[in-house]
C-alpha positions in Angstrom: 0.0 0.0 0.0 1.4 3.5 -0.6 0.9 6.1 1.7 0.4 9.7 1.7 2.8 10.7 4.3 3.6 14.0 6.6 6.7 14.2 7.9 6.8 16.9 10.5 10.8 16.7 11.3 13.6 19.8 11.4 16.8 17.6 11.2 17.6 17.7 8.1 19.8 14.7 7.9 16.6 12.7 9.4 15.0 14.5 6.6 16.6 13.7 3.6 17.4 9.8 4.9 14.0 8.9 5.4 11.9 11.0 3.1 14.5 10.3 0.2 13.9 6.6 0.8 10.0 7.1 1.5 9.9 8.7 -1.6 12.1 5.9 -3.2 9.4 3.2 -1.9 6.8 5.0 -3.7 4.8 7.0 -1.1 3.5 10.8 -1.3 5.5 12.3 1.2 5.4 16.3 2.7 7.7 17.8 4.9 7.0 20.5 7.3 9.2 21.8 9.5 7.6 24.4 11.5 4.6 24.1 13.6 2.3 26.2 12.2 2.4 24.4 8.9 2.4 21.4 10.2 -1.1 22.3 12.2 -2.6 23.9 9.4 -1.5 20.6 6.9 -3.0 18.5 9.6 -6.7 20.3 9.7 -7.3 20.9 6.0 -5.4 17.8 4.5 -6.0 13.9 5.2 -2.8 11.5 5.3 -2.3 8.4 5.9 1.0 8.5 8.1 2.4 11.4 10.1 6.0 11.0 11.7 6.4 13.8 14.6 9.6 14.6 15.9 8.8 15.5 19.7 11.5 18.3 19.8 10.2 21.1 17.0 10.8 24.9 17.7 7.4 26.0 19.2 7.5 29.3 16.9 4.4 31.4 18.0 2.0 28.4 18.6 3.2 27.2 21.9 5.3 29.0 24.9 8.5 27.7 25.8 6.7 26.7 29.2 3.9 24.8 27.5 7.1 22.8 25.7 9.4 22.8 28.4 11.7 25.1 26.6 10.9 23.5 23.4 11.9 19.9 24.3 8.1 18.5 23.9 6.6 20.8 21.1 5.8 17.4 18.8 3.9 16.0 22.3 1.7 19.6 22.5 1.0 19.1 18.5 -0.2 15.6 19.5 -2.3 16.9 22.5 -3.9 19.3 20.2 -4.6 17.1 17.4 -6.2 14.3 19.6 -8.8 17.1 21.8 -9.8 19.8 19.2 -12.4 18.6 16.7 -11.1 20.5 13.8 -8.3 18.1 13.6 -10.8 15.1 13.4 -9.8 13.5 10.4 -5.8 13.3 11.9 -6.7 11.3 14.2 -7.4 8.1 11.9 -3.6 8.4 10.6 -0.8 6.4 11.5 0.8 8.4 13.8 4.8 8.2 14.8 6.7 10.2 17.1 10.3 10.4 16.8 13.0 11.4 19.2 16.6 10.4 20.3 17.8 7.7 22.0 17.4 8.6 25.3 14.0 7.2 27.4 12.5 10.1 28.0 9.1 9.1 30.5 6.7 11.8 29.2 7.3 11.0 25.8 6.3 7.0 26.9 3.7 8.3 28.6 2.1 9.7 25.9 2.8 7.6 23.1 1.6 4.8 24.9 -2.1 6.6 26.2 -2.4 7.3 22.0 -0.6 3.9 21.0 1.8 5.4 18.8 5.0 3.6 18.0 8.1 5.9 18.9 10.9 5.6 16.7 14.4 6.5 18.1 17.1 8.9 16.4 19.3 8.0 14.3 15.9 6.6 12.2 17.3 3.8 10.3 15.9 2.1 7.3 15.0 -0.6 8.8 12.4 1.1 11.3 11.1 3.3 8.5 9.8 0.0 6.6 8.8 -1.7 9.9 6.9 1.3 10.6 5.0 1.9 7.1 4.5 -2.0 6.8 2.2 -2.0 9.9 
């Protein structure tokens, strides 16, 4: 199945690995890198797959309080996605929240009240096609 794919990531080297080898594999894949975008793509547009890096600038839809200095943005995008009704159709994606290696307990907390696979940085081929074979 191919899959219409948001990736909502600011590495770039995360980036261009795994969207080059989405891509590759056939699947319609968008990249947003700031929050604001990425919100606005995720009310108006339908995809089957989002990846979310946890740690996004918040840029002017978050404080740095709400994301604990910017270290949870992704997890706020989450909240907001998963509460607020205009995001409705989001919430039957394939969601994916990506971070580093470290365990990080709010991140786990979340991703497992939502059941969302977290995939850990460096993102390696081999989790990218685990994840989209699910």
């Amino acid at each position: 199945m191919k899959h219409r794919i948001l990736f909502v990531e600011d590495d770039y080297i995360t980036i261009d690995c795994a969207v080059t080898h989405l891509e590759i594999s056939g699947h319609e894949v968008h990249v947003c890198e700031e929050i604001a975008i990425a919100l606005s793509r995720l009310r108006y547009e339908n995809f089957t797959m989002i990846f979310l890096d946890v740690m996004l600038p918040p840029g002017d839809q978050f404080s740095l309080t709400e994301t604990v200095n910017g270290r949870y943005t992704g997890l706020r995008v989450l909240e907001k996605v998963f509460t607020d009704e205009h995001y409705k159709q989001a919430r039957s994606a394939s969601w994916f929240l990506i971070t580093n290696w470290r365990d990080e307990p709010e991140v786990d907390a979340v991703a497992i009240s939502h059941n969302i696979p977290i995939l850990r940085k460096p993102l390696t081929i081999e989790q990218i096609n685990e994840a989209i074979s699910k």
